[in-house]
ZADO-1210 file (C-alpha; in nm, 4 decimals, padded with zeros to 6 digits):
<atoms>
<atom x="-01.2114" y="-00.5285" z="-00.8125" code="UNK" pos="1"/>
<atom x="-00.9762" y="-00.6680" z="-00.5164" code="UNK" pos="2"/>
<atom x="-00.7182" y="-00.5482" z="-00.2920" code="UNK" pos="3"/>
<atom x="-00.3805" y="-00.6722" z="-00.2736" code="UNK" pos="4"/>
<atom x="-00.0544" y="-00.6491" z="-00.0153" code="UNK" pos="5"/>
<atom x="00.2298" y="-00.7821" z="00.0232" code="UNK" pos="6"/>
<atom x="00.5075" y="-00.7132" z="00.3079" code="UNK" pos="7"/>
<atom x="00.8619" y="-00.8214" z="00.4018" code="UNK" pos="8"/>
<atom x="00.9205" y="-00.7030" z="00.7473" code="UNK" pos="9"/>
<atom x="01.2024" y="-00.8909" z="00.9855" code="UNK" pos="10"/>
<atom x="00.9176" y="-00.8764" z="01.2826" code="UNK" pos="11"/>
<atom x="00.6852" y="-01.0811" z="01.1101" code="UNK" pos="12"/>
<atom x="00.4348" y="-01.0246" z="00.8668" code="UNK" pos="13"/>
<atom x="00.1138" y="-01.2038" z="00.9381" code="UNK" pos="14"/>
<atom x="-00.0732" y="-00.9576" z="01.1633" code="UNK" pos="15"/>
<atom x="00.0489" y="-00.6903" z="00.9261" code="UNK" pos="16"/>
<atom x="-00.1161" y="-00.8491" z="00.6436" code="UNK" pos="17"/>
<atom x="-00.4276" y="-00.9103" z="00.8802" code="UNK" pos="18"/>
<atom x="-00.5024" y="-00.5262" z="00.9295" code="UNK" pos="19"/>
<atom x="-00.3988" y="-00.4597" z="00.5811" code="UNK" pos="20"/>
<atom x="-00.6387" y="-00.6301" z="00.4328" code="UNK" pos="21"/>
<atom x="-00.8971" y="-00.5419" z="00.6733" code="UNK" pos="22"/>
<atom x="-00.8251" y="-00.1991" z="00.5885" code="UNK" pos="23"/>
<atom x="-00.8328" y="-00.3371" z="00.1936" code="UNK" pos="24"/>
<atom x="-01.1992" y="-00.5013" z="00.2813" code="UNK" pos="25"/>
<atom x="-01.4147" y="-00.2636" z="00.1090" code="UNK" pos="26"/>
<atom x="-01.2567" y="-00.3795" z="-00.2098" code="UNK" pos="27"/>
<atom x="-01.3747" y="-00.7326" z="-00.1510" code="UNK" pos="28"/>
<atom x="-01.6493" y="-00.9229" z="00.0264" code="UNK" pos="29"/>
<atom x="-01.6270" y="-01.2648" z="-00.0647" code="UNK" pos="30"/>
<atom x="-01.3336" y="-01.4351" z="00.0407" code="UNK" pos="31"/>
<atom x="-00.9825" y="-01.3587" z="00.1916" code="UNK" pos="32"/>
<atom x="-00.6202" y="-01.5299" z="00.2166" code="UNK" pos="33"/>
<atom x="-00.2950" y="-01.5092" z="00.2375" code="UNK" pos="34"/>
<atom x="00.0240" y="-01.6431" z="00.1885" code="UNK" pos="35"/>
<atom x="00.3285" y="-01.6606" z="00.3698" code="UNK" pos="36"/>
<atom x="00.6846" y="-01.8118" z="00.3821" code="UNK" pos="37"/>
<atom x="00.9257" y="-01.8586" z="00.6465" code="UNK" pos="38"/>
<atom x="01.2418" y="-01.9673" z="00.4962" code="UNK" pos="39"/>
<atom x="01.1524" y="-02.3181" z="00.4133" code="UNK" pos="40"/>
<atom x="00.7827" y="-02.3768" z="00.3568" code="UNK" pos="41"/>
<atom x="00.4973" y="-02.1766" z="00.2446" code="UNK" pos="42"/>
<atom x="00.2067" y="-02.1361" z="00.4859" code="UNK" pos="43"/>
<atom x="-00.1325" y="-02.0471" z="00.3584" code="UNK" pos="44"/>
<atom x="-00.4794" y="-02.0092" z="00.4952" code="UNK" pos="45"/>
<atom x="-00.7651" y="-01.8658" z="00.2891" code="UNK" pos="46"/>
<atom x="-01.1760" y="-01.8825" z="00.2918" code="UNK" pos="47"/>
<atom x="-01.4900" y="-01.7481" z="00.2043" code="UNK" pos="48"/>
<atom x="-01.6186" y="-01.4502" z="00.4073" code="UNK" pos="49"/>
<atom x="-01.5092" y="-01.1065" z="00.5596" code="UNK" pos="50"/>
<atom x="-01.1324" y="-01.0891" z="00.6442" code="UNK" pos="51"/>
<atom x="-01.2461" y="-01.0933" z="01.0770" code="UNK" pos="52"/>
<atom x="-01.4163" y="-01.4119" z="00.9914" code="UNK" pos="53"/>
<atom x="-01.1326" y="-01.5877" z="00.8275" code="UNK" pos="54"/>
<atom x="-00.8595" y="-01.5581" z="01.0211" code="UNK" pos="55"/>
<atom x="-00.8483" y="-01.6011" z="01.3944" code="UNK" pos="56"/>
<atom x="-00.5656" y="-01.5303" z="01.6199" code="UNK" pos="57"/>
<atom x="-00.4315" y="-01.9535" z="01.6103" code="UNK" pos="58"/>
<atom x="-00.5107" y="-01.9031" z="01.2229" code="UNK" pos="59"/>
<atom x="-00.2373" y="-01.5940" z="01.1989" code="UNK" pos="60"/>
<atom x="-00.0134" y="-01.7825" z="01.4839" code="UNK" pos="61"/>
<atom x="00.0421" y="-02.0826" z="01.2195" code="UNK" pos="62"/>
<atom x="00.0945" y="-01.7990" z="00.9394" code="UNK" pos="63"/>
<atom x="00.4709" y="-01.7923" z="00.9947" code="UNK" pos="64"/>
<atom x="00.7232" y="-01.6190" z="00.7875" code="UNK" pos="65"/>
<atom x="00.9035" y="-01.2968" z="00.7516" code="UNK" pos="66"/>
<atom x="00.7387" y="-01.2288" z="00.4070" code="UNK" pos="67"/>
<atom x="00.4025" y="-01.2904" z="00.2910" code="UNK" pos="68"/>
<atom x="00.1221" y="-01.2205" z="00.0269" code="UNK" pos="69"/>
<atom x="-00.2959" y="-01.1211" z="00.0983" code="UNK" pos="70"/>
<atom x="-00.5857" y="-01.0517" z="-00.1149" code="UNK" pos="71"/>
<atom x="-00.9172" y="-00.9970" z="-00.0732" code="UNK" pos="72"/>
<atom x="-01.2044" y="-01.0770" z="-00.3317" code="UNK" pos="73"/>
<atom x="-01.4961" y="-00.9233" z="-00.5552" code="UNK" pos="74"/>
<atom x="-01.5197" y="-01.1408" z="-00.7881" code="UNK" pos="75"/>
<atom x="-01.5635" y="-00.9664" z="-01.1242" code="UNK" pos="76"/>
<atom x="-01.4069" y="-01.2667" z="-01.3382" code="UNK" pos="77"/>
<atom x="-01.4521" y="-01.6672" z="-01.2333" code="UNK" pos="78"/>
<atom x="-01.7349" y="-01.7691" z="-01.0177" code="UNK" pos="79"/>
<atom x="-01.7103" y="-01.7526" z="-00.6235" code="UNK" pos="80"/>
<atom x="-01.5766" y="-02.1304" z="-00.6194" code="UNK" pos="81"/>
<atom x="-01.3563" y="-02.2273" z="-00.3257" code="UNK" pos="82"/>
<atom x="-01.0655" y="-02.3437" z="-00.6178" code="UNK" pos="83"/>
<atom x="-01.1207" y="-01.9432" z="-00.7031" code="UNK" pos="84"/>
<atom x="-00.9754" y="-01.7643" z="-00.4135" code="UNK" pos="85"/>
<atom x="-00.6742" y="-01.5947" z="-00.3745" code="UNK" pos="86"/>
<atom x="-00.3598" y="-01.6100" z="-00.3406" code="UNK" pos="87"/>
<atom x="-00.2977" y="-01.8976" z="-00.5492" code="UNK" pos="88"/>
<atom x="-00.0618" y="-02.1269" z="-00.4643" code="UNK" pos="89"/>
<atom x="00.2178" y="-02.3374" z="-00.7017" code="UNK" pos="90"/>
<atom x="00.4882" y="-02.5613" z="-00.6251" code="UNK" pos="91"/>
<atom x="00.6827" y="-02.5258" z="-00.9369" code="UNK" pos="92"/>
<atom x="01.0438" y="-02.6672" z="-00.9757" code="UNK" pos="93"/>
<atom x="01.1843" y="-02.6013" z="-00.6481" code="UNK" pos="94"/>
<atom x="01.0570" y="-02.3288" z="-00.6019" code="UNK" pos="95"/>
<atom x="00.7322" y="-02.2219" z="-00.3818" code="UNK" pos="96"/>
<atom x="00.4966" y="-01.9505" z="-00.5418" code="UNK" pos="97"/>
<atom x="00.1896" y="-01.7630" z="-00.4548" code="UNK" pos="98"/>
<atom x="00.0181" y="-01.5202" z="-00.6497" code="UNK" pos="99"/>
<atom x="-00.2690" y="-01.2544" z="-00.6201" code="UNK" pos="100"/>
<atom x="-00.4159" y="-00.9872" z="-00.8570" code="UNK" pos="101"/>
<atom x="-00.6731" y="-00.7256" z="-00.8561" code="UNK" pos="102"/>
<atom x="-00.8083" y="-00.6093" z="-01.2278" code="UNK" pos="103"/>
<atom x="-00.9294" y="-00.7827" z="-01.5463" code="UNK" pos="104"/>
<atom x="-00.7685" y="-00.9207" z="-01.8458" code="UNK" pos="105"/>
<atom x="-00.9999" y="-00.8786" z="-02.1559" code="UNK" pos="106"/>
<atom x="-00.8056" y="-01.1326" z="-02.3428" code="UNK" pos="107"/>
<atom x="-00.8239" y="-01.4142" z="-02.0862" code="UNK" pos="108"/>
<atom x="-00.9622" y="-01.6557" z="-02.3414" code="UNK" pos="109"/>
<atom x="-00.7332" y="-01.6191" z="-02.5990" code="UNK" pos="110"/>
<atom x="-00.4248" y="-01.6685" z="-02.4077" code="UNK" pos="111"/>
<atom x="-00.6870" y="-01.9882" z="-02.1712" code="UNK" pos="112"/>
<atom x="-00.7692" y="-02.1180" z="-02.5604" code="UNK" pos="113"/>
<atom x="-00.3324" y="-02.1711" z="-02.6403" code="UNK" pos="114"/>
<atom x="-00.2889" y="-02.3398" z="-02.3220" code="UNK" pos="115"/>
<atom x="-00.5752" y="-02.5675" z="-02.3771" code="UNK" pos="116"/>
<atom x="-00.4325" y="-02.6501" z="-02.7183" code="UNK" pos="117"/>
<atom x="-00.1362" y="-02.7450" z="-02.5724" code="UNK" pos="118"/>
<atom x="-00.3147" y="-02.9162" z="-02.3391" code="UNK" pos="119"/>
<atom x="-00.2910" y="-02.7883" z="-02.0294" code="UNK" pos="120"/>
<atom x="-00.5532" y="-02.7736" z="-01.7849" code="UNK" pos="121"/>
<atom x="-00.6319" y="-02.4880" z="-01.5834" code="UNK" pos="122"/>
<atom x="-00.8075" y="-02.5529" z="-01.1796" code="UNK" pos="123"/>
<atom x="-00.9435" y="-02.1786" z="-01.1181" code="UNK" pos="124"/>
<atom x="-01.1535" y="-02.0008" z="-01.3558" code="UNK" pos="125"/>
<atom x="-00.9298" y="-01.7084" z="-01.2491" code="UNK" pos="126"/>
<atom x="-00.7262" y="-01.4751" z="-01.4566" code="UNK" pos="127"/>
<atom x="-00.4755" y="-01.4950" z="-01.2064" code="UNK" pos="128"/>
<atom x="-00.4210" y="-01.8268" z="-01.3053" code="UNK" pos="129"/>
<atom x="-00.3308" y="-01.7409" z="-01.6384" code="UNK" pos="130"/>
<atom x="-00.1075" y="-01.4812" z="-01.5552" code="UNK" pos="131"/>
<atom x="00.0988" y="-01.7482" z="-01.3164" code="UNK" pos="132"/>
<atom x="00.0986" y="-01.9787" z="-01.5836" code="UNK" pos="133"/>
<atom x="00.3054" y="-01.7213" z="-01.8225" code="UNK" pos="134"/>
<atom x="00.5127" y="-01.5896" z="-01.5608" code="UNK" pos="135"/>
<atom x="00.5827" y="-01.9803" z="-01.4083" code="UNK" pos="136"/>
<atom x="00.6576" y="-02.0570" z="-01.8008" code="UNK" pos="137"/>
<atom x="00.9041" y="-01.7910" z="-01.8437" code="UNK" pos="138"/>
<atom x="01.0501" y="-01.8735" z="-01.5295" code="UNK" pos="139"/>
<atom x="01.1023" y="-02.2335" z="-01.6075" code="UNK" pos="140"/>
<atom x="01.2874" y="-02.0847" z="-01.9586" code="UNK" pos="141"/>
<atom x="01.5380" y="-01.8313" z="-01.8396" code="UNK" pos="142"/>
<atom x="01.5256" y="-01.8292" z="-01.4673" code="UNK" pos="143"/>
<atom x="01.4806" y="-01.4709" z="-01.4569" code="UNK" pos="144"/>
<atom x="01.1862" y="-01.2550" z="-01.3142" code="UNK" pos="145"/>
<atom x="01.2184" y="-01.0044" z="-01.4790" code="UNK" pos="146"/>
<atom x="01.1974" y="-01.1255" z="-01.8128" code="UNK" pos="147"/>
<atom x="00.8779" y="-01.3596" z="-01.7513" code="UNK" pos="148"/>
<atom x="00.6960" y="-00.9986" z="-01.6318" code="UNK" pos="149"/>
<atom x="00.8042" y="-00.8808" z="-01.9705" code="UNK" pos="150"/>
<atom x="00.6994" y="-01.0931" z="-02.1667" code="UNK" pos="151"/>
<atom x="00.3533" y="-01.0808" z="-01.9506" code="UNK" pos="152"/>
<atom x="00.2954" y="-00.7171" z="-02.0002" code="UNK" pos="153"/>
<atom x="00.3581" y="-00.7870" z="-02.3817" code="UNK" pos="154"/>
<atom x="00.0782" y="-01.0769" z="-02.3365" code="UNK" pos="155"/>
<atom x="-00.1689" y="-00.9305" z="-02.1631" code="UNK" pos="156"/>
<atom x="-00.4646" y="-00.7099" z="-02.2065" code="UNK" pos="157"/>
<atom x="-00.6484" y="-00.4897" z="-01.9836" code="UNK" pos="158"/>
<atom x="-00.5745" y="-00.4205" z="-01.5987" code="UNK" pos="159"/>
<atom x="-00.3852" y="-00.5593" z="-01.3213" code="UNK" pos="160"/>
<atom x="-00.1618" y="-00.5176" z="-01.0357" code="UNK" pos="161"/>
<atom x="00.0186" y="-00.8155" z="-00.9263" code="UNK" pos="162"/>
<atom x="00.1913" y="-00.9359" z="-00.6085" code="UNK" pos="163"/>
<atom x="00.3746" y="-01.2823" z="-00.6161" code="UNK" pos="164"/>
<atom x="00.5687" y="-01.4526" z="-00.3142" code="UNK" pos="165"/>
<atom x="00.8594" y="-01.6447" z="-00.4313" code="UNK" pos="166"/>
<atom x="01.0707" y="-01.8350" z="-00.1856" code="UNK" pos="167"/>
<atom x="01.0394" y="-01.5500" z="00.0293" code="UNK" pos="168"/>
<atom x="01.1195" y="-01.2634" z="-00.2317" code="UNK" pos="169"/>
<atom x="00.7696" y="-01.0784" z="-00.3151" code="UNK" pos="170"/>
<atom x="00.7464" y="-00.9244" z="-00.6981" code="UNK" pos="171"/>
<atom x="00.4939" y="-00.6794" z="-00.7635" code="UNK" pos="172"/>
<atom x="00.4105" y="-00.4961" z="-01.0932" code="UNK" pos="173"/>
<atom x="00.1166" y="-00.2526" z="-01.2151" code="UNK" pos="174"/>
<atom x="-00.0100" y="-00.2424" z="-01.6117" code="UNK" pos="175"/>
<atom x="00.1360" y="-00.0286" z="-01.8365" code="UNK" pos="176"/>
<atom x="-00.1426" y="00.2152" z="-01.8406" code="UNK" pos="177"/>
<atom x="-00.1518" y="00.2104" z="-01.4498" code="UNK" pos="178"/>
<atom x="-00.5218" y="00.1109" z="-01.4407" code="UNK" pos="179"/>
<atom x="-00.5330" y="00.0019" z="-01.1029" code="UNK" pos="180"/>
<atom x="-00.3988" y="00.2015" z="-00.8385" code="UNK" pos="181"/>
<atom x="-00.0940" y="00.0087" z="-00.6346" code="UNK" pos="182"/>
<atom x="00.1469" y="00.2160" z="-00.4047" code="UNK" pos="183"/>
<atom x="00.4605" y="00.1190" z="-00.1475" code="UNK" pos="184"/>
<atom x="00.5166" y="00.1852" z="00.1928" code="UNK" pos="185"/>
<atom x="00.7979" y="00.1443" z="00.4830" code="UNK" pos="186"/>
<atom x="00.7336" y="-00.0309" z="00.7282" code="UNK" pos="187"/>
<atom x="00.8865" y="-00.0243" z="01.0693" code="UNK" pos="188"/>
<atom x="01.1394" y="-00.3237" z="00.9569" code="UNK" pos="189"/>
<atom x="01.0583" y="-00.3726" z="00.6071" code="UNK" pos="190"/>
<atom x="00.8560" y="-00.2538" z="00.3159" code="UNK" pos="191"/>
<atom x="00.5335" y="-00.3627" z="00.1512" code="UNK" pos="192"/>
<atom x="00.3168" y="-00.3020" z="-00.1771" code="UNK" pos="193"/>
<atom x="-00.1083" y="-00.2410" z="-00.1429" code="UNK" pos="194"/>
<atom x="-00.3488" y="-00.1659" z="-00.3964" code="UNK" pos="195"/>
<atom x="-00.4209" y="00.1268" z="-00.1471" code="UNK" pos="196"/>
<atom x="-00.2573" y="00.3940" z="00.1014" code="UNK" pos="197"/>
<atom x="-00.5266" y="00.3053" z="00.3539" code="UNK" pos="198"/>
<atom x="-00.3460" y="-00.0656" z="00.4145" code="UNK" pos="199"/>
<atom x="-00.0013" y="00.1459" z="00.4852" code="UNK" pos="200"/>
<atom x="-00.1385" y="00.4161" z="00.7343" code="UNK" pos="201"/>
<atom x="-00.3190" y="00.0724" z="00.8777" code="UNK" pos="202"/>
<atom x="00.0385" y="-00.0268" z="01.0174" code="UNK" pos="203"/>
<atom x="00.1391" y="00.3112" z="01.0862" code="UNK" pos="204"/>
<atom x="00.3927" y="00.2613" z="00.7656" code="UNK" pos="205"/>
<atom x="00.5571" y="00.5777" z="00.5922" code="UNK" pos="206"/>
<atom x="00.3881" y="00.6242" z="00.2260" code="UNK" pos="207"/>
<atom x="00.6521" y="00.5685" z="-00.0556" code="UNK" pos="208"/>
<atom x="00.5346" y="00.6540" z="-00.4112" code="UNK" pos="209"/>
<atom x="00.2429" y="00.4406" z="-00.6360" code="UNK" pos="210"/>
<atom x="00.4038" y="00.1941" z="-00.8124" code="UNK" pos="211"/>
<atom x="00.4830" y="00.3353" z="-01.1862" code="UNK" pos="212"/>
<atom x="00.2694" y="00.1894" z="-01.4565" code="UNK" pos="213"/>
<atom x="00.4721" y="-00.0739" z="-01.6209" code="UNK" pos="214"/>
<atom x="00.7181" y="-00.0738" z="-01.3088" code="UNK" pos="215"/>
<atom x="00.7949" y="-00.3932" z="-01.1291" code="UNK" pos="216"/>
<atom x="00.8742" y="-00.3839" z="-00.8039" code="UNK" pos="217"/>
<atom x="01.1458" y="-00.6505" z="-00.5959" code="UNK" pos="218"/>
<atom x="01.1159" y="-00.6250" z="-00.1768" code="UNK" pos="219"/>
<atom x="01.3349" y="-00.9282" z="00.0231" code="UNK" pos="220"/>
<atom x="01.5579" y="-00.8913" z="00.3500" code="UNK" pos="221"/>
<atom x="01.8015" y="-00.6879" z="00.1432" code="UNK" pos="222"/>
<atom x="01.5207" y="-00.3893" z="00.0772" code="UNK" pos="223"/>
<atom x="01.3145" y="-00.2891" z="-00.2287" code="UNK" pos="224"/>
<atom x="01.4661" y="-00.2890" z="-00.5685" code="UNK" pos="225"/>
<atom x="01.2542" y="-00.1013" z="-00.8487" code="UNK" pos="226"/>
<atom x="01.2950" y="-00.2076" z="-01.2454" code="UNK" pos="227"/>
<atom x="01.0530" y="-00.0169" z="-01.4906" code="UNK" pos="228"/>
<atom x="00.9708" y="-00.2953" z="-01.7703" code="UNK" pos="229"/>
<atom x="00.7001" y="-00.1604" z="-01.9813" code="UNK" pos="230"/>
<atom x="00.6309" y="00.2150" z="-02.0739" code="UNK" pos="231"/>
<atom x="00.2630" y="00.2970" z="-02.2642" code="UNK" pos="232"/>
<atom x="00.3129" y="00.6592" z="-02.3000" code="UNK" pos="233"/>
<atom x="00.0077" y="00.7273" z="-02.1441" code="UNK" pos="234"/>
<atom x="-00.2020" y="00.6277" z="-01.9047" code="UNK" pos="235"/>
<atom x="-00.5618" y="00.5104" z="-01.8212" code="UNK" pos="236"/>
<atom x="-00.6633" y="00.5727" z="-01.4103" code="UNK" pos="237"/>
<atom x="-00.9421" y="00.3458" z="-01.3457" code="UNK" pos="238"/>
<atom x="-01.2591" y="00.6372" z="-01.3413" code="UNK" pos="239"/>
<atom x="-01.4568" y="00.4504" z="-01.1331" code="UNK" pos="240"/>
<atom x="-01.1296" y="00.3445" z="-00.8465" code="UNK" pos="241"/>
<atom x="-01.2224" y="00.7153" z="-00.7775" code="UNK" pos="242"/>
<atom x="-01.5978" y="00.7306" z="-00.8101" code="UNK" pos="243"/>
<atom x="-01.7118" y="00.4260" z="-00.5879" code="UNK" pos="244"/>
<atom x="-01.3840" y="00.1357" z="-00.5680" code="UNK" pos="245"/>
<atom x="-01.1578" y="00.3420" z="-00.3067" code="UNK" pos="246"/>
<atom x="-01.1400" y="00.4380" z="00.0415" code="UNK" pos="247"/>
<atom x="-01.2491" y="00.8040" z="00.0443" code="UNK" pos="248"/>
<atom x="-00.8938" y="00.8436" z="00.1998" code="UNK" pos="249"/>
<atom x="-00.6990" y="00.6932" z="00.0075" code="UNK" pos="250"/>
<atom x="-00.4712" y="00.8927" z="-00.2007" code="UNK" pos="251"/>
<atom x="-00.4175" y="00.7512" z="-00.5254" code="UNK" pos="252"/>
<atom x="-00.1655" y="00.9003" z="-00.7683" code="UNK" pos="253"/>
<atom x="-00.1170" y="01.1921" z="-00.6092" code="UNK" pos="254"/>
<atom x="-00.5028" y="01.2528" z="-00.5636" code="UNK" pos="255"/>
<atom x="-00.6865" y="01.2437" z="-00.2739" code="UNK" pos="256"/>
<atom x="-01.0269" y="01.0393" z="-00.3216" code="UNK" pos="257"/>
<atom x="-01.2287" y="01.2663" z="-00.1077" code="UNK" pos="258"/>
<atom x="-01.1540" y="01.5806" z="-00.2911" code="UNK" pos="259"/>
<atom x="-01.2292" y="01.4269" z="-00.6298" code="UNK" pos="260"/>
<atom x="-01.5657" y="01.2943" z="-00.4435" code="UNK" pos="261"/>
<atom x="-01.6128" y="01.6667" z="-00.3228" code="UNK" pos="262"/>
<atom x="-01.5339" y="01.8521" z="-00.6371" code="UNK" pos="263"/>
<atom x="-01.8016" y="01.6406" z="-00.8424" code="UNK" pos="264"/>
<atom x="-02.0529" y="01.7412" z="-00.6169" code="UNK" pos="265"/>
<atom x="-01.9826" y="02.0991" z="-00.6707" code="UNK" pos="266"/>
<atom x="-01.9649" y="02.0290" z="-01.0112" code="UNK" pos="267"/>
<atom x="-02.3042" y="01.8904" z="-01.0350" code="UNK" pos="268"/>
<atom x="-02.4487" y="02.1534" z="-00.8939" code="UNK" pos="269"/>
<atom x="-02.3141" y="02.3956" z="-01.1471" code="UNK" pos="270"/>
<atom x="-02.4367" y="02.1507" z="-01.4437" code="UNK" pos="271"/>
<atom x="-02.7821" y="02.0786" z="-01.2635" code="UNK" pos="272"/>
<atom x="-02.8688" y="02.3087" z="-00.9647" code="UNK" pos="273"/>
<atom x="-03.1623" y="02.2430" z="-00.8122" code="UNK" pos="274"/>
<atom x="-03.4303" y="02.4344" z="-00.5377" code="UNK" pos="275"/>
<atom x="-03.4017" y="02.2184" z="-00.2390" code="UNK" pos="276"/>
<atom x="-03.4066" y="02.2825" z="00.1527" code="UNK" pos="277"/>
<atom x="-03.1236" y="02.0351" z="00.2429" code="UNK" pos="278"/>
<atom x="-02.8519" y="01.8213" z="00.0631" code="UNK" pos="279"/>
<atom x="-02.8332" y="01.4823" z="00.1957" code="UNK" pos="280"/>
<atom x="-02.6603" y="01.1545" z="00.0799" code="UNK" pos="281"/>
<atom x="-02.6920" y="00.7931" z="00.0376" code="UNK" pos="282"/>
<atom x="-02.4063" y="00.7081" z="00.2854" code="UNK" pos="283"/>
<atom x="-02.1369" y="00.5921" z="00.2142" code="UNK" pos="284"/>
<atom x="-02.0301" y="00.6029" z="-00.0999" code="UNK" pos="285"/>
<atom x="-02.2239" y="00.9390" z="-00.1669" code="UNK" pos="286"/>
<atom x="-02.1700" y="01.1516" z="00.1183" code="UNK" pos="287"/>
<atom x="-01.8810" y="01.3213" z="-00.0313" code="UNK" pos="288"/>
<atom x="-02.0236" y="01.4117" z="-00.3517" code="UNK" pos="289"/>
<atom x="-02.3109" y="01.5508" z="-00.1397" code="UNK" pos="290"/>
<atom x="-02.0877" y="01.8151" z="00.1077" code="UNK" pos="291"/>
<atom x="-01.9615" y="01.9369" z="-00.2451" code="UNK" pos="292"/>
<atom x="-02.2905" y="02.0024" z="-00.4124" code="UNK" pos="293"/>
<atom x="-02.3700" y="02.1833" z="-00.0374" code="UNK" pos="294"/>
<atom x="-02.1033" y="02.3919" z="-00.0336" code="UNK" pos="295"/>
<atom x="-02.1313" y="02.5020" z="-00.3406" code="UNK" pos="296"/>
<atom x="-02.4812" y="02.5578" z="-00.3713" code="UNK" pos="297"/>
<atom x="-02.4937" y="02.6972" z="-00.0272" code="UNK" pos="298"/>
<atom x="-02.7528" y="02.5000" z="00.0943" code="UNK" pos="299"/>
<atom x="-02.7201" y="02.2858" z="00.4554" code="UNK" pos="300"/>
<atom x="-02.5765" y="01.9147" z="00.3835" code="UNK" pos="301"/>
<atom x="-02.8222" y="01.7223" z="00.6587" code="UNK" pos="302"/>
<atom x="-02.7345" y="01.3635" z="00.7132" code="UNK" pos="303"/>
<atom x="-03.0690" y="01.2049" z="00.6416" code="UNK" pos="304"/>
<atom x="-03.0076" y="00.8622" z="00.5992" code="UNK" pos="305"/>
<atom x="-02.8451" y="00.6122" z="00.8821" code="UNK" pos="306"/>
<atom x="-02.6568" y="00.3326" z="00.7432" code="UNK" pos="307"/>
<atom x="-02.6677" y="00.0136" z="00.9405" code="UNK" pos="308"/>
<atom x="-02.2910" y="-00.0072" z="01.0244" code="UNK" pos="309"/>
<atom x="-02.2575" y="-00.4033" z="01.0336" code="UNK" pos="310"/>
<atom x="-02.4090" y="-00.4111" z="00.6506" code="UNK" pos="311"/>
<atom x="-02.1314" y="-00.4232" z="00.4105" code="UNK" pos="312"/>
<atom x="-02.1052" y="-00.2694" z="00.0813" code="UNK" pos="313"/>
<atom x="-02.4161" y="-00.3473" z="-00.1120" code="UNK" pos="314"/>
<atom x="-02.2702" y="-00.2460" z="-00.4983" code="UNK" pos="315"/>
<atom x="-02.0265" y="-00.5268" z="-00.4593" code="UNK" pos="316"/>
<atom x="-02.2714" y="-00.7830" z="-00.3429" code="UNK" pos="317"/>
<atom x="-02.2975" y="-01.1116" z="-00.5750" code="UNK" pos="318"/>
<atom x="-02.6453" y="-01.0998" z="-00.6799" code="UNK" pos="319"/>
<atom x="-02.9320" y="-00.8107" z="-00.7168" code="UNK" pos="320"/>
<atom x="-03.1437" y="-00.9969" z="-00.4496" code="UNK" pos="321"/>
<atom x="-02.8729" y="-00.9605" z="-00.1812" code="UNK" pos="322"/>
<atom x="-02.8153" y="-00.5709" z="-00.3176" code="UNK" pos="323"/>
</atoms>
């Protein structure tokens, strides 16, 4: 699990990307970057840490550029190596490209394994590397975007949402099955792309649509520019994006995290009611699930438990010990 943005705004995008990933940061602990580009070079700036601790105001000043790419990390696949966070960075051709991507590819060392018979060597144990290194591939062979994301989505397996900065033009694209959630918003001079709503009512941006599964998505100085590339037929919401991952306000697909939260705690209590004086939770993550096994079972939800405020979230914490 990470979270992902990307914006194109005329005003600027670095302190936009700033709050959007801080509102992005209970999706990743570990590290935090981002990209940006401001016409002729790409600036960059990424580290290990909380997204307050990485970037400071002369940080963000330097991170010039009227479109621009940011991630934050759990890392789920790779080890929490400095060569490991995102976005990753290429200069390929002529052109300047940086990548980020939230999900998991369960055939990462299949596609690693034809590379490395070809000979190539790989500098991130990242799956984001290997899905730059198909889309930079295709690139190189027909010069068009939209066929390298093609033949991607026929590549790969499993989930991911994708935001790459090229020369100022960001791409973004969900799986077919529309795994991982990923949405659009306005912005007050532009648009941008976030794995969740939270990042766009961050910046006071206007709430588009999610990103279709299978859909890429094209934002530059000229607006946003949708292309659907891949259709599955079905899809495959990530259970637990709703269950633990996301913001308890985010809305994703239409859905409103909290109410799922809510409506699993009433459903609990008609699977498994119990005797009980109060209903309390183990906050965060639970207290929504707890005010719907309250209300349903009628019995007073009592907040019993303080959470230190300053302690992040323990699930996503590298090893048991820290946990």
């Amino acid at each position: 699990m990470c979270g992902i943005v990307g914006i194109v705004d005329a005003g600027g995008v670095s302190i936009q990307l700033y709050y959007a990933l801080y509102a992005l940061q209970h999706r990743g602990q570990e590290s935090a970057g981002i990209s940006t580009f401001d016409g002729k070079s790409l600036h960059k700036f990424k580290g290990s840490g909380l997204v307050a601790d990485v970037f400071s105001p002369p940080v963000l000043s330097d991170l010039k550029g009227n479109a621009g790419i940011g991630h934050v990390r759990y890392p789920t696949t790779g080890s929490n190596l400095p060569e490991n966070i995102q976005p990753l960075n290429f200069r390929f051709q002529d052109h300047y490209i940086s990548i980020a991507h939230n999900g998991n590819l369960v055939n990462i060392a299949e596609i690693r394994a034809e590379y490395e018979k070809t000979g190539q060597i790989f500098t991130t144990t990242t799956d984001t590397e290997i899905i730059a290194r198909i889309l930079m591939d295709e690139i190189g062979r027909t010069g068009i975007v939209e066929d390298a994301v093609h033949v991607c989505m026929r590549k790969m397996q499993g989930s991911y949402s994708v935001v790459m900065l090229i020369d100022g033009i960001i791409y973004a694209f969900r799986d077919p099955l529309g795994i991982k959630p990923f949405c659009i918003g306005k912005t007050a001079n532009g648009y941008m792309v976030a794995s969740e709503s939270v990042a766009i009512d961050a910046l006071a941006a206007t709430f588009i649509r999610d990103v279709k599964p299978g859909e890429l998505i094209r934002l530059d100085a000229d607006g946003i520019h949708y292309t659907q590339i891949a259709v599955a037929g079905r899809c495959a919401h990530c259970i637990f994006e709703f269950i633990y991952f996301a913001r308890a306000d985010s809305v994703i697909d239409g859905v409103l995290v909290y109410d799922v939260r809510r409506r699993i705690g009433a459903k609990l209590h008609e699977e498994a009611p119990v005797e009980a004086d109060t209903v309390g939770a183990l906050p965060d993550s639970g207290t929504a699930y707890a005010i719907g096994y309250a209300e349903q079972s009628k019995i007073p939800y009592v907040e019993c438990l303080m959470k230190n405020r300053y302690m992040g979230r323990t699930f996503i914490m590298p090893t048991q010990k820290e946990r």
